[in-house]
C-alpha positions as CSV (number, residue, x, y, z in Angstrom):
1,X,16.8,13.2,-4.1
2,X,15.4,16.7,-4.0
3,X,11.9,16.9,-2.5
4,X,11.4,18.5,-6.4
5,X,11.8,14.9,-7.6
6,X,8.9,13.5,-5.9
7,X,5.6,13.5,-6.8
8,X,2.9,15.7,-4.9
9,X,0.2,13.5,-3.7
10,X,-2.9,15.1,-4.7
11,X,-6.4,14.0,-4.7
12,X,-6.2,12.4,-8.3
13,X,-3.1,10.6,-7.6
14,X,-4.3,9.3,-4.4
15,X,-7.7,8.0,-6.4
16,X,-5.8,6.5,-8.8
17,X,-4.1,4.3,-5.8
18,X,-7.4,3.2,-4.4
19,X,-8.3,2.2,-8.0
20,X,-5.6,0.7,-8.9
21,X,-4.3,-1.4,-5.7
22,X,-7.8,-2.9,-5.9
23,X,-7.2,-4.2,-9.3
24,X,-3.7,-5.4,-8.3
25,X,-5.0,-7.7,-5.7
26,X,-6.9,-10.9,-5.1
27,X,-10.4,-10.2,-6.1
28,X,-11.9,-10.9,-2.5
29,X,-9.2,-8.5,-1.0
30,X,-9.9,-5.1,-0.3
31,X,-7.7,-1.7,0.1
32,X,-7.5,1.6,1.1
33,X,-5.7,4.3,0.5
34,X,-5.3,7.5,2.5
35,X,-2.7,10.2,3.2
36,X,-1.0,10.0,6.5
37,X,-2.5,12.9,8.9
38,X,0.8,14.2,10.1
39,X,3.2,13.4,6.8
40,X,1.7,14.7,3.6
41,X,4.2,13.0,1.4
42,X,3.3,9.2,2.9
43,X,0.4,7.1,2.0
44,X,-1.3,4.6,4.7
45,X,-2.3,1.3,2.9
46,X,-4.9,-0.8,5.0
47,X,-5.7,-4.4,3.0
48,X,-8.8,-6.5,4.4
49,X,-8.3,-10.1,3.3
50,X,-11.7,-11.6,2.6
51,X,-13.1,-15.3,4.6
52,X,-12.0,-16.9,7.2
53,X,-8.6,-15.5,8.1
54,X,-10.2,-12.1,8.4
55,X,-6.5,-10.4,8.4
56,X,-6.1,-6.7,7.8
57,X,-2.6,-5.7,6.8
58,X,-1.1,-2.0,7.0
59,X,1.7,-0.8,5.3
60,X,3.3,2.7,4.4
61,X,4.4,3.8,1.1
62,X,6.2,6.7,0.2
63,X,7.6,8.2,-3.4
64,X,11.5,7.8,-3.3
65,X,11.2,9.5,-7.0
66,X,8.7,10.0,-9.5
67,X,8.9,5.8,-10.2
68,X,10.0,4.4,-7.3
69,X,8.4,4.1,-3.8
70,X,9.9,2.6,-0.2
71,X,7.2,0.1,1.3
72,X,7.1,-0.4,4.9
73,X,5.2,-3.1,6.7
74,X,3.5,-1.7,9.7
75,X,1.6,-4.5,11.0
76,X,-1.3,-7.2,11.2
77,X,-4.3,-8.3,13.0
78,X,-7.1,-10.4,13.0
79,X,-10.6,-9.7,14.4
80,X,-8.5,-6.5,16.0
81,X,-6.0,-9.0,17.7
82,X,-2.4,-8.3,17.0
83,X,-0.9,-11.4,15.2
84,X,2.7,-12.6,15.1
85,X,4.2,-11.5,11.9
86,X,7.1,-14.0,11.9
87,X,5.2,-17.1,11.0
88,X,5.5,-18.3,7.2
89,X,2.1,-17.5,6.8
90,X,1.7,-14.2,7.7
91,X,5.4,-13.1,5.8
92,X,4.3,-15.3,2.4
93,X,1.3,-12.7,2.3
94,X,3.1,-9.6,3.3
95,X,5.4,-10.1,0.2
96,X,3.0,-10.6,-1.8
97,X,1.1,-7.4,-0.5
98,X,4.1,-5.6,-1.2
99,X,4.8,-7.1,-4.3
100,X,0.7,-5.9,-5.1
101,X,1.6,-2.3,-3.8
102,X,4.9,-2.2,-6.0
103,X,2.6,-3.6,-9.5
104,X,0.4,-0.5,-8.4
105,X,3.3,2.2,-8.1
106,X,4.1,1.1,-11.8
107,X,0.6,1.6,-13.2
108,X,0.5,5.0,-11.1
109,X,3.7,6.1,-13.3
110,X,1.8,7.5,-15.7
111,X,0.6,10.0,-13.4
112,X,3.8,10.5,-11.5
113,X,6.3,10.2,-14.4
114,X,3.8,12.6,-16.6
């Protein structure tokens, strides 16, 4: 792909991500959205699960096309503690944080895809 095929990240599509990965995930959850400081064409997710478990997840997500995007797990910790991302736990809600993050990448189509 040509870097012509890929949506610029500007301010509007990168609000639309904040708004729209909220509404994608569990209502107690919380996200944010931000441009990477040293690659322009790569958003930094960071998800705060709400209670007890008082996880915080970070992922990557970049714009393969205007309606695709590559999701990359970066990591997870609790109370600042890195935590071990191989137990069933932790990988059951990294898919489904991914899966959250894809949902949102469709809705944000009618910005990219325009």
């Amino acid at each position: 792909m040509s870097q012509e095929e890929k949506p610029l990240i500007d301010v509007n599509l990168l609000q639309g991500w904040n708004k729209h990965l909220q509404e994608c995930l569990h209502e107690s959850d919380k996200a944010d959205v931000t441009l990477d400081e040293h690659d322009p064409s790569l958003l930094r997710i960071h998800i705060i699960t709400e209670g007890r478990s008082g996880y915080t997840f970070d992922f990557t997500a970049q714009y393969v096309d205007d309606r695709e995007i590559k999701v990359v797990f970066v990591d997870v910790e609790r109370v600042n503690q890195t935590v071990d991302e191989h137990t069933d736990q932790i990988q059951s809600l990294t898919e489904d944080y991914v899966r959250h993050i894809h949902e949102c990448a469709q809705i944000m189509q009618r910005v990219t895809h325009a």
